[in-house]
N, C-alpha and C positions, 0 to 999 in steps of 0.2 A: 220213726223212719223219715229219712230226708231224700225229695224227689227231687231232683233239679232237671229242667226241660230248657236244652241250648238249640237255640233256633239255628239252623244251618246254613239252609240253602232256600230264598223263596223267588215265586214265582210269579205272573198273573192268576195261576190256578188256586197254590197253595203253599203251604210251608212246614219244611222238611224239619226235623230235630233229632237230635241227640236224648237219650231220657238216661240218666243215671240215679244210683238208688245208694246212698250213703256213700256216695265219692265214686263209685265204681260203675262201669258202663252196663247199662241193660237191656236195651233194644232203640231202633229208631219209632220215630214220633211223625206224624200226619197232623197236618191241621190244615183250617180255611187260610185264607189272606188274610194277610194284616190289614185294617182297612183305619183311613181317618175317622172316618165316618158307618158304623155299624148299619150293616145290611143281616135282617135276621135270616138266621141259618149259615149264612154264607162268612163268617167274619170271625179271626179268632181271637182268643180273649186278648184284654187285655195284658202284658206282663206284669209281675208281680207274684209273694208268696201269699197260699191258698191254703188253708185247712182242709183236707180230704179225708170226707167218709164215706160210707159203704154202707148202701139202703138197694134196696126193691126196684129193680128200672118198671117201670109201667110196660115201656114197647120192648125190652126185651125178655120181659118175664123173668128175670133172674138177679141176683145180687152182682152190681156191678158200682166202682168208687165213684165218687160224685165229690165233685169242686163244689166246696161252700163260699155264697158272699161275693160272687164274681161279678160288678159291678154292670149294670143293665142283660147281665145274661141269668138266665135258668135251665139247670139240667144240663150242666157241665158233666158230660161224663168222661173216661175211659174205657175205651171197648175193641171191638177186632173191628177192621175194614181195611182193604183196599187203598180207594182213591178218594178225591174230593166230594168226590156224590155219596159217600159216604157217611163224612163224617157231621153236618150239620151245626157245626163248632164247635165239637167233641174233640178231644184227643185219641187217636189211632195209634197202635203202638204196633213194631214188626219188626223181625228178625233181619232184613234185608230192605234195600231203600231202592227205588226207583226213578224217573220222572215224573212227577207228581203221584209217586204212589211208594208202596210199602208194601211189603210181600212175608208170609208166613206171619201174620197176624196172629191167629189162633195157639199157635204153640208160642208167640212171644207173649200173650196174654196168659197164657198156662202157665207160663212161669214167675209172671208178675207178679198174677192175683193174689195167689196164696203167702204170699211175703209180705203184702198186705192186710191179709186177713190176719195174718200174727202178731200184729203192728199194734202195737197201745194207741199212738199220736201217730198223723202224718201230715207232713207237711211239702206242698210244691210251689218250688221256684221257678217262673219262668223266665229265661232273659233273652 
């Protein structure tokens, strides 16, 4: 499976995207700022493609995909949220897009998930 994550729209707060899944659109994407300079928690990855697996989150108690190898980050995940306090420099994914937020998280996560879990290989691009 091929994720590609198109940055859209940013702001001082955060940064909006586009997530598509083998060419085909799937939901919007939440993330921190893009920053020169890495502020933990607050900062989103760097761009580039990422190997993603699917392990045990510790804080949310449940199997959720996790970005391997993300240079100076740990416990890259994708998960449900909202807005910027949210995400910690996670990917947020949602149904609908906002100013600096993302709306219907939960059921665009419902739908992601399990597409993934089917998935042999996945791989994400960010640009």
């Amino acid at each position: 499976m091929e994720l590609l994550l198109k940055r859209t729209k940013k702001t001082d707060k955060s940064t909006i995207g586009e997530l598509f899944v083998n060419g085909k659109f799937e939901c919007f994407t939440l993330e921190d700022c893009e920053r020169e300079v890495k502020i933990k928690g607050k900062t989103a990855i760097p761009k580039g493609t990422y190997k993603v697996g699917i392990s045990m989150s510790n804080r949310f108690k449940k199997l959720l995909p996790i970005l391997e190898n993300v240079p100076n980050f740990e416990g890259v995940r994708i998960h449900t949220g909202n807005k910027p306090e949210d995400t910690e420099g996670c990917i947020l994914v949602g149904l609908s897009k906002g100013t600096d937020a993302v709306w219907n998280s939960r059921l665009a996560f419902e739908r992601l998930f399990p597409k993934m879990q089917k998935a042999e290989k996945i791989t994400l691009t960010i640009e």
